[in-house]
mmCIF file of the N, C-alpha and C atoms, coordinates in Angstrom:
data_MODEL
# 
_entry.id   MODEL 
# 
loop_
_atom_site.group_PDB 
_atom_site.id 
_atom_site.type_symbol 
_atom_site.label_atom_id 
_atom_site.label_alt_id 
_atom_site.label_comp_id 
_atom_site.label_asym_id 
_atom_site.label_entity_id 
_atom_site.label_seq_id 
_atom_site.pdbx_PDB_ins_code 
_atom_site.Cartn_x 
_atom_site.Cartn_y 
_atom_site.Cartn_z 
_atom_site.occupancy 
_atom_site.B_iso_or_equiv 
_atom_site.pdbx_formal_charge 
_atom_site.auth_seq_id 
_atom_site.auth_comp_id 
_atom_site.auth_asym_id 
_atom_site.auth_atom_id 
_atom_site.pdbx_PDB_model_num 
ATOM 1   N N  . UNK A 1 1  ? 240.330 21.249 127.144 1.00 0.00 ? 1  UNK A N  1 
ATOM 2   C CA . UNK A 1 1  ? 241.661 21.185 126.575 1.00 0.00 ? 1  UNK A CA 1 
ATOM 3   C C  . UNK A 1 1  ? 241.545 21.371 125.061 1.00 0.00 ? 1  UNK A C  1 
ATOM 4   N N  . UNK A 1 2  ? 242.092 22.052 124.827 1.00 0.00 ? 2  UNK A N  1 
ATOM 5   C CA . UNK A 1 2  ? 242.087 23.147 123.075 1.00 0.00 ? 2  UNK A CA 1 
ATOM 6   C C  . UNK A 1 2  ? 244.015 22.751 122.418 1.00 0.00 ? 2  UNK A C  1 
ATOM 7   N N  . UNK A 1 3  ? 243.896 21.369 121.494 1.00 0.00 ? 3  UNK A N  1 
ATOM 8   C CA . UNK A 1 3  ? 245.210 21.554 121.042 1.00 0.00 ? 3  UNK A CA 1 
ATOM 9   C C  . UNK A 1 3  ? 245.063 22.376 120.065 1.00 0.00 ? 3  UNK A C  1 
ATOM 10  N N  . UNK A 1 4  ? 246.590 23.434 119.563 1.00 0.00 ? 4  UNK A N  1 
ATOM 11  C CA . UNK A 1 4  ? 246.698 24.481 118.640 1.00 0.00 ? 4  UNK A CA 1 
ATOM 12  C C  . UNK A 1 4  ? 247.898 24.610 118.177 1.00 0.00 ? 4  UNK A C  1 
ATOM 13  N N  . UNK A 1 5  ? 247.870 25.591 117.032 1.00 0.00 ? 5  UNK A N  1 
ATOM 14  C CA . UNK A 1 5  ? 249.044 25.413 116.106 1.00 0.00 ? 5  UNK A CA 1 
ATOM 15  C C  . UNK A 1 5  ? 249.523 27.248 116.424 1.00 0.00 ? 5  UNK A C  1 
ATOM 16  N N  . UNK A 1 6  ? 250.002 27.657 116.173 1.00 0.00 ? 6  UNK A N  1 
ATOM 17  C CA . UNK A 1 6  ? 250.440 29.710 115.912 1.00 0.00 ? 6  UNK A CA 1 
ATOM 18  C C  . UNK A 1 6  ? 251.561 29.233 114.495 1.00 0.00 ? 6  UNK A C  1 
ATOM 19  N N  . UNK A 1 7  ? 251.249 29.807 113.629 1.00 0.00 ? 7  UNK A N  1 
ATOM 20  C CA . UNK A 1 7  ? 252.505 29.728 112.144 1.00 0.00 ? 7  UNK A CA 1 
ATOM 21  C C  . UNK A 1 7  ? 253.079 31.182 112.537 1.00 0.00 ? 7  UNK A C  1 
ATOM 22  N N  . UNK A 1 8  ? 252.505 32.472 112.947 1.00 0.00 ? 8  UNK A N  1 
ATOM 23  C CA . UNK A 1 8  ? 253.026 33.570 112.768 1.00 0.00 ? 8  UNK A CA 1 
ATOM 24  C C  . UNK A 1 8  ? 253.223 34.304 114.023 1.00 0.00 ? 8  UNK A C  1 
ATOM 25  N N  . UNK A 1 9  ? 254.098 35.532 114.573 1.00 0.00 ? 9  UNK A N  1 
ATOM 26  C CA . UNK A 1 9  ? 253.836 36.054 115.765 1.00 0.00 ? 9  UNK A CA 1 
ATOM 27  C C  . UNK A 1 9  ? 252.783 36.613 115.945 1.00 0.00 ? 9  UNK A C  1 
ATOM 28  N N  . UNK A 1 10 ? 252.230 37.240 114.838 1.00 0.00 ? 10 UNK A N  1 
ATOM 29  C CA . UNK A 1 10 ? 251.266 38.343 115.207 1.00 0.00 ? 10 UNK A CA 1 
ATOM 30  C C  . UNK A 1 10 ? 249.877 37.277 115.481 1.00 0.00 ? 10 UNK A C  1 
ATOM 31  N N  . UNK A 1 11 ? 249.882 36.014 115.310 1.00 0.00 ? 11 UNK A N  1 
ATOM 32  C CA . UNK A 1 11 ? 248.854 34.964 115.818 1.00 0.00 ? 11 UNK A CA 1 
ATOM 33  C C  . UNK A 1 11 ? 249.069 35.123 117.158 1.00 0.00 ? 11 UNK A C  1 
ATOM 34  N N  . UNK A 1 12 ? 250.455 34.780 117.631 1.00 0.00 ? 12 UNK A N  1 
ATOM 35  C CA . UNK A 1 12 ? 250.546 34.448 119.154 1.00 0.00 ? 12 UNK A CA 1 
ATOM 36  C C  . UNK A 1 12 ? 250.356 35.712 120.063 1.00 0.00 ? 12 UNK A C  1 
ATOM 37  N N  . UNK A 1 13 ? 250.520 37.145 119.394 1.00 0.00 ? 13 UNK A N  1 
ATOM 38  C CA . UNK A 1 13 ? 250.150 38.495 119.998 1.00 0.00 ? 13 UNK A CA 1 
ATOM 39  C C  . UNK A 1 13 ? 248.589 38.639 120.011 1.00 0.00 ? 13 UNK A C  1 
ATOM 40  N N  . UNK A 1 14 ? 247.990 37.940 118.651 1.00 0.00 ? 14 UNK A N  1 
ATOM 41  C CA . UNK A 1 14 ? 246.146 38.157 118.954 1.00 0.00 ? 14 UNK A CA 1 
ATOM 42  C C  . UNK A 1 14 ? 245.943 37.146 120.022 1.00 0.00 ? 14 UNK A C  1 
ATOM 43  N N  . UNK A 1 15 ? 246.431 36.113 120.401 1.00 0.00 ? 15 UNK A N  1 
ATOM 44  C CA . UNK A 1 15 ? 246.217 34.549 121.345 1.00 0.00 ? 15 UNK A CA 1 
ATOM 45  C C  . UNK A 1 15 ? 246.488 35.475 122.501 1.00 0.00 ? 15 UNK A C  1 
ATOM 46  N N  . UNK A 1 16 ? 247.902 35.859 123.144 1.00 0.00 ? 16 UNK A N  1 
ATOM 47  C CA . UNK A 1 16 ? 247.705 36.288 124.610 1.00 0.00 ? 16 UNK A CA 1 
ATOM 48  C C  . UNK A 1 16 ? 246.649 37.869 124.621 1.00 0.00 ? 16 UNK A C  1 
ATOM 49  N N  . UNK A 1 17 ? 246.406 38.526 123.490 1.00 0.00 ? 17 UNK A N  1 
ATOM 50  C CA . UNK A 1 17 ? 246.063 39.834 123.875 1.00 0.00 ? 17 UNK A CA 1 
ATOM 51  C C  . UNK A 1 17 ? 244.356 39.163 124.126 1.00 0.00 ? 17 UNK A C  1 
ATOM 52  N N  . UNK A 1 18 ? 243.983 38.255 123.741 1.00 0.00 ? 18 UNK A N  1 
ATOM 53  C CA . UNK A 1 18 ? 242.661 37.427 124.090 1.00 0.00 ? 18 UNK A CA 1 
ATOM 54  C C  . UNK A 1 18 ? 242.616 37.042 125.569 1.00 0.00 ? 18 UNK A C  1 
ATOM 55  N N  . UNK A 1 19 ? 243.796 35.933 125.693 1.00 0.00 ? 19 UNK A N  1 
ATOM 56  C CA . UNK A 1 19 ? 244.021 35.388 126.983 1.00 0.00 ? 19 UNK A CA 1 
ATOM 57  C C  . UNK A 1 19 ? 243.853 36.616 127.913 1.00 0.00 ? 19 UNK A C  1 
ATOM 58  N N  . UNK A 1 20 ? 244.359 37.533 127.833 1.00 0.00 ? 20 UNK A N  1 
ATOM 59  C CA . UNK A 1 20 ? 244.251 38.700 128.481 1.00 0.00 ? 20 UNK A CA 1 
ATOM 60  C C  . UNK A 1 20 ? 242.981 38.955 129.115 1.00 0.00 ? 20 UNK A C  1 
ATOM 61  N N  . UNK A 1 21 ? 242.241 39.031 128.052 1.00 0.00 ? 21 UNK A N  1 
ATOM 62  C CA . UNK A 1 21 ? 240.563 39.929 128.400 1.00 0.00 ? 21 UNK A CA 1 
ATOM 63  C C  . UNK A 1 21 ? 240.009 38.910 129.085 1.00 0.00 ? 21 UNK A C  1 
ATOM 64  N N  . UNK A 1 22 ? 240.088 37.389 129.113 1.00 0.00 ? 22 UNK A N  1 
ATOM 65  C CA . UNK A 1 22 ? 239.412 36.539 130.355 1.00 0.00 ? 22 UNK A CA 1 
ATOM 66  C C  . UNK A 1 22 ? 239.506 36.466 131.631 1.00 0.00 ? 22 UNK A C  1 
ATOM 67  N N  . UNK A 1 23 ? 238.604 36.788 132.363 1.00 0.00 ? 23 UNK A N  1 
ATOM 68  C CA . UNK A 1 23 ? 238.839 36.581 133.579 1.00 0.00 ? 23 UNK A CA 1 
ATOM 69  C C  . UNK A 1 23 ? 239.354 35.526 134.385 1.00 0.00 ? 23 UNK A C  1 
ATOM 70  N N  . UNK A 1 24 ? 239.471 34.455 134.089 1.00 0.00 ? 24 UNK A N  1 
ATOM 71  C CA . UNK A 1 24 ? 240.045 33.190 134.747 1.00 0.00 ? 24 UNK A CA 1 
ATOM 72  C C  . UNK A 1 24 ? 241.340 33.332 134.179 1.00 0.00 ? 24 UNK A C  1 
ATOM 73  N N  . UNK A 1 25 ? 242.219 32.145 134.663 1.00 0.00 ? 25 UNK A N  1 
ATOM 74  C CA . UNK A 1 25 ? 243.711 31.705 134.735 1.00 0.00 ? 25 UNK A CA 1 
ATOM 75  C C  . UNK A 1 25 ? 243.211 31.078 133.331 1.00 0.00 ? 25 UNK A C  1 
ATOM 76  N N  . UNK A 1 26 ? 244.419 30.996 132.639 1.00 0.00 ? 26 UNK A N  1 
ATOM 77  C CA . UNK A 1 26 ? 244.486 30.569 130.870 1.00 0.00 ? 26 UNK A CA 1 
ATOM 78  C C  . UNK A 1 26 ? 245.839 29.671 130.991 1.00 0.00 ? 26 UNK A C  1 
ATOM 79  N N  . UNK A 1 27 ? 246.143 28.845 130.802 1.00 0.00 ? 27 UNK A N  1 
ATOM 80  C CA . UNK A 1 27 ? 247.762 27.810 130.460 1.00 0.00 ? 27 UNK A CA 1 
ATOM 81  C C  . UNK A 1 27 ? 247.960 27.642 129.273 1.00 0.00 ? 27 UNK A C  1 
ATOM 82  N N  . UNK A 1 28 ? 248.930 27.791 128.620 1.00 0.00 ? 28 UNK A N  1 
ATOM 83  C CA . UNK A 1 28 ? 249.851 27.144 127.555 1.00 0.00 ? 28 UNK A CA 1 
ATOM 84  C C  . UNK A 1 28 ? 250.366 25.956 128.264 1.00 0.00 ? 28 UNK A C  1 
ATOM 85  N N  . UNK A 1 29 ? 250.482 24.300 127.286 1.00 0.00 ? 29 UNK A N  1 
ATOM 86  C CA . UNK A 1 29 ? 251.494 23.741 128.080 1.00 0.00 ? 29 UNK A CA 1 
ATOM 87  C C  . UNK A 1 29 ? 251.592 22.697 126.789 1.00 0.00 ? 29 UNK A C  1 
ATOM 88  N N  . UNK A 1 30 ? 253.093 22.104 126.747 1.00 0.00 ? 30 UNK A N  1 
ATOM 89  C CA . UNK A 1 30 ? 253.432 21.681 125.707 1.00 0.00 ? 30 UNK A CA 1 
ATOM 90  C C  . UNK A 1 30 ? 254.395 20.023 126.842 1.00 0.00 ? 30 UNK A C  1 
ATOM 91  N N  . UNK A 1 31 ? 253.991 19.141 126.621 1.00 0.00 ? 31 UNK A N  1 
ATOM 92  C CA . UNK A 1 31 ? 255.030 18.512 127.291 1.00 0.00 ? 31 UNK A CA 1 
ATOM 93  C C  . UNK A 1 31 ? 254.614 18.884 128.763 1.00 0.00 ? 31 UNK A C  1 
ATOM 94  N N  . UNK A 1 32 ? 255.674 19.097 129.392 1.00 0.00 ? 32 UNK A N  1 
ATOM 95  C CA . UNK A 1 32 ? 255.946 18.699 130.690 1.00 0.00 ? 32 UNK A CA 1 
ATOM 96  C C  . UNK A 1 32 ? 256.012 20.481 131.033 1.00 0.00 ? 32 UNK A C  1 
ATOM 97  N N  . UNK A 1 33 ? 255.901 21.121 130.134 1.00 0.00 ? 33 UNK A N  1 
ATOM 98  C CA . UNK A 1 33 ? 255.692 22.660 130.659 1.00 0.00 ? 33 UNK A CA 1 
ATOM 99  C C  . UNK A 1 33 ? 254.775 23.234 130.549 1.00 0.00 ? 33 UNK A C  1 
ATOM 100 N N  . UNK A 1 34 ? 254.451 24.343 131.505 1.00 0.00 ? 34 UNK A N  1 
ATOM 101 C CA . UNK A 1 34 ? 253.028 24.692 131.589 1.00 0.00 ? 34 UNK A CA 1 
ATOM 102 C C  . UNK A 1 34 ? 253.295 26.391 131.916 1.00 0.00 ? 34 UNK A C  1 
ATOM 103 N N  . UNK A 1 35 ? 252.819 27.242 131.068 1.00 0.00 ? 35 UNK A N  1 
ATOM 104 C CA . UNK A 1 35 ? 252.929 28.624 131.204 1.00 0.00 ? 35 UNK A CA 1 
ATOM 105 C C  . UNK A 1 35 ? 251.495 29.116 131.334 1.00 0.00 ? 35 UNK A C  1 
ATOM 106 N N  . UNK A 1 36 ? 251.359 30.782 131.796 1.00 0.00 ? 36 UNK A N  1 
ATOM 107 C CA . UNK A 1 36 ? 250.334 31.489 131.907 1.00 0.00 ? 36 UNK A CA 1 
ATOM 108 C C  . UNK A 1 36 ? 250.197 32.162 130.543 1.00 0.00 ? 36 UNK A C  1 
ATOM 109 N N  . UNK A 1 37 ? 248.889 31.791 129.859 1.00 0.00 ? 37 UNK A N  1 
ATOM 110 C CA . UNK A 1 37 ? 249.192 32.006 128.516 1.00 0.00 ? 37 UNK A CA 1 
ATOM 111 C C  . UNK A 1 37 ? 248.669 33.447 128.258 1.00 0.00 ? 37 UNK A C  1 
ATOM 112 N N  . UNK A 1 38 ? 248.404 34.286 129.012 1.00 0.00 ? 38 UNK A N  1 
ATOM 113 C CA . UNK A 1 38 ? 248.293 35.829 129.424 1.00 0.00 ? 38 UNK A CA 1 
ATOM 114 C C  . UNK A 1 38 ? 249.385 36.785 129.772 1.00 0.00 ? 38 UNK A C  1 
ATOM 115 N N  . UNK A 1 39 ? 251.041 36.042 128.964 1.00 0.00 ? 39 UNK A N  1 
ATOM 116 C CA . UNK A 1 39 ? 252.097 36.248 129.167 1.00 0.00 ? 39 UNK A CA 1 
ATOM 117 C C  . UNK A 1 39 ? 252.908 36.159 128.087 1.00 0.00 ? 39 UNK A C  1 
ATOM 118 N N  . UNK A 1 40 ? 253.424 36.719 127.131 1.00 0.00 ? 40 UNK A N  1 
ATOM 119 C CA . UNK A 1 40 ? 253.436 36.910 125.729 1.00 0.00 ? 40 UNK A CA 1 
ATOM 120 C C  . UNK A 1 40 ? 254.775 36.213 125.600 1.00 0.00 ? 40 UNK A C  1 
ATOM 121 N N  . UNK A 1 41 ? 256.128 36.255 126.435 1.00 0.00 ? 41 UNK A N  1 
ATOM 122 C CA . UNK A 1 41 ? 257.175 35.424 126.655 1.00 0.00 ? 41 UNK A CA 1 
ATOM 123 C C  . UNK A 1 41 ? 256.777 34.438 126.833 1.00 0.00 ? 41 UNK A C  1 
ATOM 124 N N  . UNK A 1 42 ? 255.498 33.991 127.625 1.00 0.00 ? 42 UNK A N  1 
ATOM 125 C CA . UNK A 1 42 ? 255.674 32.048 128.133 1.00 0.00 ? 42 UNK A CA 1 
ATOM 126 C C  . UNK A 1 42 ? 255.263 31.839 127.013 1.00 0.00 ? 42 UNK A C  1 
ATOM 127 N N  . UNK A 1 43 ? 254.664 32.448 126.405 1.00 0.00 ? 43 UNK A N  1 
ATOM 128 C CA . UNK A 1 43 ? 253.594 31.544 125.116 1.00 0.00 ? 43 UNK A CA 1 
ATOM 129 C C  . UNK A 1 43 ? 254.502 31.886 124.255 1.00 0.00 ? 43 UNK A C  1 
ATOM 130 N N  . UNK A 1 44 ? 255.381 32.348 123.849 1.00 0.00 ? 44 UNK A N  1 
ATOM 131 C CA . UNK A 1 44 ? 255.716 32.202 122.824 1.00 0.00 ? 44 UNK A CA 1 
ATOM 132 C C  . UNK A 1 44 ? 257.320 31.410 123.211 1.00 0.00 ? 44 UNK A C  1 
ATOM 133 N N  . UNK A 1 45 ? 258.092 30.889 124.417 1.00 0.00 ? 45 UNK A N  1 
ATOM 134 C CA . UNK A 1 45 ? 258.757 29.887 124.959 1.00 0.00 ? 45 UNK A CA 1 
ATOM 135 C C  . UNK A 1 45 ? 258.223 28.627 124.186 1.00 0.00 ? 45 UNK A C  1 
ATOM 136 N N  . UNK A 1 46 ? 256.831 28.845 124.882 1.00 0.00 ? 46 UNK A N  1 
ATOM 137 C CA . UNK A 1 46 ? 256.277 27.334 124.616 1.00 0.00 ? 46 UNK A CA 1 
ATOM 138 C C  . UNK A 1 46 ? 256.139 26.706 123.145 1.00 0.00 ? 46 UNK A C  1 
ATOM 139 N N  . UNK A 1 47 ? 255.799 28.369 122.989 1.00 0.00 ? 47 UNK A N  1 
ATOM 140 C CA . UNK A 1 47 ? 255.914 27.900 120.853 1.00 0.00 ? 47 UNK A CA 1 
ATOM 141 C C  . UNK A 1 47 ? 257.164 27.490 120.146 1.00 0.00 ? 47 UNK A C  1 
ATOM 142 N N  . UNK A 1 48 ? 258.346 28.005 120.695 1.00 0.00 ? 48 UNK A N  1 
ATOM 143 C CA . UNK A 1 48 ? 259.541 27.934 120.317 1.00 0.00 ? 48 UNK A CA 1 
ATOM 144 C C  . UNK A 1 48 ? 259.580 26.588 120.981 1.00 0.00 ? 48 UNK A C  1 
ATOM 145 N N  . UNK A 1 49 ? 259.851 25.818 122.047 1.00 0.00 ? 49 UNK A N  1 
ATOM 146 C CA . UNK A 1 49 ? 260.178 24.794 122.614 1.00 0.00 ? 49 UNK A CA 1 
ATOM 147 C C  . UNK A 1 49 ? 259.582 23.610 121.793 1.00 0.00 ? 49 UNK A C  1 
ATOM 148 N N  . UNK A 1 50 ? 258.355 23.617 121.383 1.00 0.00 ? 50 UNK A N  1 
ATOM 149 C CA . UNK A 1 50 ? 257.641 22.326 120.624 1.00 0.00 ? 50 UNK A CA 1 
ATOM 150 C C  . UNK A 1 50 ? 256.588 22.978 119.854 1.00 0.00 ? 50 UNK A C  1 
ATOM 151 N N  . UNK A 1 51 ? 256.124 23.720 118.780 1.00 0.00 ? 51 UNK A N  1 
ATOM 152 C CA . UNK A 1 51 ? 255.247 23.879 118.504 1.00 0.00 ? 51 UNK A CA 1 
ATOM 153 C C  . UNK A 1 51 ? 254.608 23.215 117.605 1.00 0.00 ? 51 UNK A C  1 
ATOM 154 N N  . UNK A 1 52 ? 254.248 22.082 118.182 1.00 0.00 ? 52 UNK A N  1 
ATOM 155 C CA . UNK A 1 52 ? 253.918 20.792 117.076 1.00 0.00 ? 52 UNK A CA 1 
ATOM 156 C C  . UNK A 1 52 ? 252.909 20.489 118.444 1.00 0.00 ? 52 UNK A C  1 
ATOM 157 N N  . UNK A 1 53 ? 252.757 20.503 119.728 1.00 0.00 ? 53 UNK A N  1 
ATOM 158 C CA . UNK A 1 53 ? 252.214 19.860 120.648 1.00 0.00 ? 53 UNK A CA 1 
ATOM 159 C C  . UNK A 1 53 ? 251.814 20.757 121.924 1.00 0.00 ? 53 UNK A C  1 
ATOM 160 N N  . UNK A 1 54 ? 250.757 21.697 121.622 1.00 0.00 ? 54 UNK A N  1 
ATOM 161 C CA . UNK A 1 54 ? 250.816 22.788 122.560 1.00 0.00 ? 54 UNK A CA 1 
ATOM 162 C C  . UNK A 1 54 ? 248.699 22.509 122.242 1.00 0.00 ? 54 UNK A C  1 
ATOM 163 N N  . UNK A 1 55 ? 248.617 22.867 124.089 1.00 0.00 ? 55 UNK A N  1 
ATOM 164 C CA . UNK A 1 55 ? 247.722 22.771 124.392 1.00 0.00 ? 55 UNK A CA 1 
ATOM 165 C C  . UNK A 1 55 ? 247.268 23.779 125.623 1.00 0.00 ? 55 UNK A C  1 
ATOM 166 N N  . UNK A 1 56 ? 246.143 24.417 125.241 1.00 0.00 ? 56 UNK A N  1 
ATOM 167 C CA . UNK A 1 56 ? 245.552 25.444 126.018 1.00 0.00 ? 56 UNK A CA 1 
ATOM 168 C C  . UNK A 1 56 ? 244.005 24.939 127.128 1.00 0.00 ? 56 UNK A C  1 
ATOM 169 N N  . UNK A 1 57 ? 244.154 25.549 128.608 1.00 0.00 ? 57 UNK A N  1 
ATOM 170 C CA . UNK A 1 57 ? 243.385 24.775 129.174 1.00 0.00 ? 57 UNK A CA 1 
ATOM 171 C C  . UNK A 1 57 ? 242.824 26.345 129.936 1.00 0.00 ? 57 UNK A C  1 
ATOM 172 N N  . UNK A 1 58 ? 241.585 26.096 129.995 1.00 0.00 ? 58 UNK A N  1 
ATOM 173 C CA . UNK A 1 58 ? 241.249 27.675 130.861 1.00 0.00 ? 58 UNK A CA 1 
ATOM 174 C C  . UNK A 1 58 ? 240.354 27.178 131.892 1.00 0.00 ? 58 UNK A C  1 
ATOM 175 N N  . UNK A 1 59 ? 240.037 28.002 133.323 1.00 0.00 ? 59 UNK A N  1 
ATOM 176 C CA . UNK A 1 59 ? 239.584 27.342 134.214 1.00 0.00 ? 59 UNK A CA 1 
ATOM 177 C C  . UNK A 1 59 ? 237.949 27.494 134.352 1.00 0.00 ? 59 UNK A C  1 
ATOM 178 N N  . UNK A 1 60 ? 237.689 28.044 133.012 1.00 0.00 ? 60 UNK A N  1 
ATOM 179 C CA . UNK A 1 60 ? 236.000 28.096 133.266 1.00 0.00 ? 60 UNK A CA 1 
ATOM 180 C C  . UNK A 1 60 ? 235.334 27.797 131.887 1.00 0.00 ? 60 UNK A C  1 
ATOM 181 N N  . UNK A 1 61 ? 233.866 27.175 131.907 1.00 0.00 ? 61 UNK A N  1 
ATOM 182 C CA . UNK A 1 61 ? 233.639 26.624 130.602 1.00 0.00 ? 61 UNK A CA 1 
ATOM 183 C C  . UNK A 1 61 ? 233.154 27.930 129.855 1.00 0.00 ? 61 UNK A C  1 
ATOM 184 N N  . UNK A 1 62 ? 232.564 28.770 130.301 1.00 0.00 ? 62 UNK A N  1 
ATOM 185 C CA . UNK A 1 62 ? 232.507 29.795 129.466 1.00 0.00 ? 62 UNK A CA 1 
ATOM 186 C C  . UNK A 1 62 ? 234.040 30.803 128.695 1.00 0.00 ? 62 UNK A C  1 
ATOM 187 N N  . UNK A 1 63 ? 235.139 30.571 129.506 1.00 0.00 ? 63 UNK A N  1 
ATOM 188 C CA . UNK A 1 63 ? 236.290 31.186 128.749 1.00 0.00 ? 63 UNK A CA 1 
ATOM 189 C C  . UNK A 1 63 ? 236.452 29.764 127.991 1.00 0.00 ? 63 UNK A C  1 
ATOM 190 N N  . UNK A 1 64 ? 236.452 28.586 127.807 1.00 0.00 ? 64 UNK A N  1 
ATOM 191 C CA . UNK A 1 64 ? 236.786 27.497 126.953 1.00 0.00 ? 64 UNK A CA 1 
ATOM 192 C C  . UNK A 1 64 ? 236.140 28.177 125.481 1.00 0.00 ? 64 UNK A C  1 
ATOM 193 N N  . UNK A 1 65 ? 234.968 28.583 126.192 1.00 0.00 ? 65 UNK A N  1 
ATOM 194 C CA . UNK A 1 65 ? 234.070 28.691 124.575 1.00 0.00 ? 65 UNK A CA 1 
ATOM 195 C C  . UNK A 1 65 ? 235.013 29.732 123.948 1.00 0.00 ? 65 UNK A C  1 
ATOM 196 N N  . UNK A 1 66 ? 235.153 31.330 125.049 1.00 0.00 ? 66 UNK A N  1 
ATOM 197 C CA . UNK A 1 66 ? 235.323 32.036 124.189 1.00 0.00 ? 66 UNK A CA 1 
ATOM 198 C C  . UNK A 1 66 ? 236.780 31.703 123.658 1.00 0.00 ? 66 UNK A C  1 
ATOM 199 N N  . UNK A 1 67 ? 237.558 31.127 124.087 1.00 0.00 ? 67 UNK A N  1 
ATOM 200 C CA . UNK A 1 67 ? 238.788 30.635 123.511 1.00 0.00 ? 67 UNK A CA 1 
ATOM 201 C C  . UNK A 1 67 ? 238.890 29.575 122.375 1.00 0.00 ? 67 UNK A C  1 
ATOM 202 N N  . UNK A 1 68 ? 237.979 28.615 122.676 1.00 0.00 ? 68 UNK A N  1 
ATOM 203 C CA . UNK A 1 68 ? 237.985 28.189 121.256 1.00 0.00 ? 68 UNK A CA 1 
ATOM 204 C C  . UNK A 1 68 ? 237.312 28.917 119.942 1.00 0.00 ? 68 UNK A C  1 
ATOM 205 N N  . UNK A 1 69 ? 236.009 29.526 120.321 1.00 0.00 ? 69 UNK A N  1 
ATOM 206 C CA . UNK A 1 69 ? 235.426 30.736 119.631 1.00 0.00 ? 69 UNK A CA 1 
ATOM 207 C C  . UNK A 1 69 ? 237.161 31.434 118.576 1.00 0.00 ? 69 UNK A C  1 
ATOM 208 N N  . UNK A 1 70 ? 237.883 32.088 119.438 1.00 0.00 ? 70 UNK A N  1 
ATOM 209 C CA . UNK A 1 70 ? 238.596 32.823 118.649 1.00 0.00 ? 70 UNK A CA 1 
ATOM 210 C C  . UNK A 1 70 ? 239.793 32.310 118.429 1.00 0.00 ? 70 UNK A C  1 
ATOM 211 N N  . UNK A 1 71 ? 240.028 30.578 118.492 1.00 0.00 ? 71 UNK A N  1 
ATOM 212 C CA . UNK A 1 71 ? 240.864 30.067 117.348 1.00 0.00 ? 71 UNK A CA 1 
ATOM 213 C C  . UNK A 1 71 ? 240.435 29.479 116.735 1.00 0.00 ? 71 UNK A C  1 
ATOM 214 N N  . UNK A 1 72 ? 238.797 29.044 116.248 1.00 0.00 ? 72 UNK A N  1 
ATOM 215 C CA . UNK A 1 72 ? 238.440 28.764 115.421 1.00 0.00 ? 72 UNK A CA 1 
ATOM 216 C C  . UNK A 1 72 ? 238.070 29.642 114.390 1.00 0.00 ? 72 UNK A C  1 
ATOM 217 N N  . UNK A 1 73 ? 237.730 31.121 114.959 1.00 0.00 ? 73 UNK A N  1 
ATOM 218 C CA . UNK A 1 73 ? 238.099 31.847 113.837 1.00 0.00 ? 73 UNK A CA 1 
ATOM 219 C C  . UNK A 1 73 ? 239.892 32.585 113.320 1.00 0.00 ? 73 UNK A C  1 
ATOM 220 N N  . UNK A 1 74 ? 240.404 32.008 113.823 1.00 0.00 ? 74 UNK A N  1 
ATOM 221 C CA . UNK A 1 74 ? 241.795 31.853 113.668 1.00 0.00 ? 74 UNK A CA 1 
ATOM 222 C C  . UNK A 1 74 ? 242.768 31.156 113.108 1.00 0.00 ? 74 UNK A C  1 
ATOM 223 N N  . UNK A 1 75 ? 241.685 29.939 112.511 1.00 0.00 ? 75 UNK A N  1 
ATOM 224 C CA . UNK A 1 75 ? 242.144 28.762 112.189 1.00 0.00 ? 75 UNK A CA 1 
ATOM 225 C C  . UNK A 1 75 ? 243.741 28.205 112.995 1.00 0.00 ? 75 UNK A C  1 
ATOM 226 N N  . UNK A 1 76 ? 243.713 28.489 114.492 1.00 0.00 ? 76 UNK A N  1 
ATOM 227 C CA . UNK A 1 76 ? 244.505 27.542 115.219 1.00 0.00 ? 76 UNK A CA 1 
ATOM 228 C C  . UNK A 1 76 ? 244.436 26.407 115.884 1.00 0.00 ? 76 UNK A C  1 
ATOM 229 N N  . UNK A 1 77 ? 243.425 25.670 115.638 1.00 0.00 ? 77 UNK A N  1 
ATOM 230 C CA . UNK A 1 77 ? 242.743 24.667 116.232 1.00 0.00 ? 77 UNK A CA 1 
ATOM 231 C C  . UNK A 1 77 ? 243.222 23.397 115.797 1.00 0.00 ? 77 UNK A C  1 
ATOM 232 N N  . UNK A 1 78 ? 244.070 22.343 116.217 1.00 0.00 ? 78 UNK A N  1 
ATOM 233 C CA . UNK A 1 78 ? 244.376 21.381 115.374 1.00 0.00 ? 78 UNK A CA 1 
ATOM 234 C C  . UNK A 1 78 ? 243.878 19.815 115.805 1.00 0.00 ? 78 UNK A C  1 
ATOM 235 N N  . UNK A 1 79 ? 243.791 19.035 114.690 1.00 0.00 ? 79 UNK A N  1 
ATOM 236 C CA . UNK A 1 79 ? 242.870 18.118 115.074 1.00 0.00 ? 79 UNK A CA 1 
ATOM 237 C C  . UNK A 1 79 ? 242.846 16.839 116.373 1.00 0.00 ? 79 UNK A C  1 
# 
């Protein structure tokens, strides 16, 4: 579980065009909602709905890495 911040769109267009290239299932979920974050509308729903409390979960530890990998060079990673 990876909590994260997006300030800009073109963050949340590099985030799903990532989510994309993994082979496993990827979630956005903020609250009580939970989107496919390989879906450029849910994720950016979810950003609009709360983006103070959004958390990304992927179903394999090697996509964890590469997902945190590229919001830590993204600086979307929040503490």
């Amino acid at each position: 579980m990876l909590k994260v911040t997006f300030k800009e769109v073109k963050d949340i267009q590099a985030f799903v065009d990532m989510a994309s290239k993994l082979n496993g299932k990827v979630y956005i979920k903020s609250g009580e909602y939970t989107m496919n974050a390989k879906s450029l509308l849910g994720v950016m729903a979810i950003v609009e709905q709360n983006p103070n409390d959004i958390v990304i979960e992927t179903e394999s530890e090697e996509d964890t890495q590469t997902m945190f990998t590229f919001l830590m060079e993204g600086r979307h990673l929040k503490d």
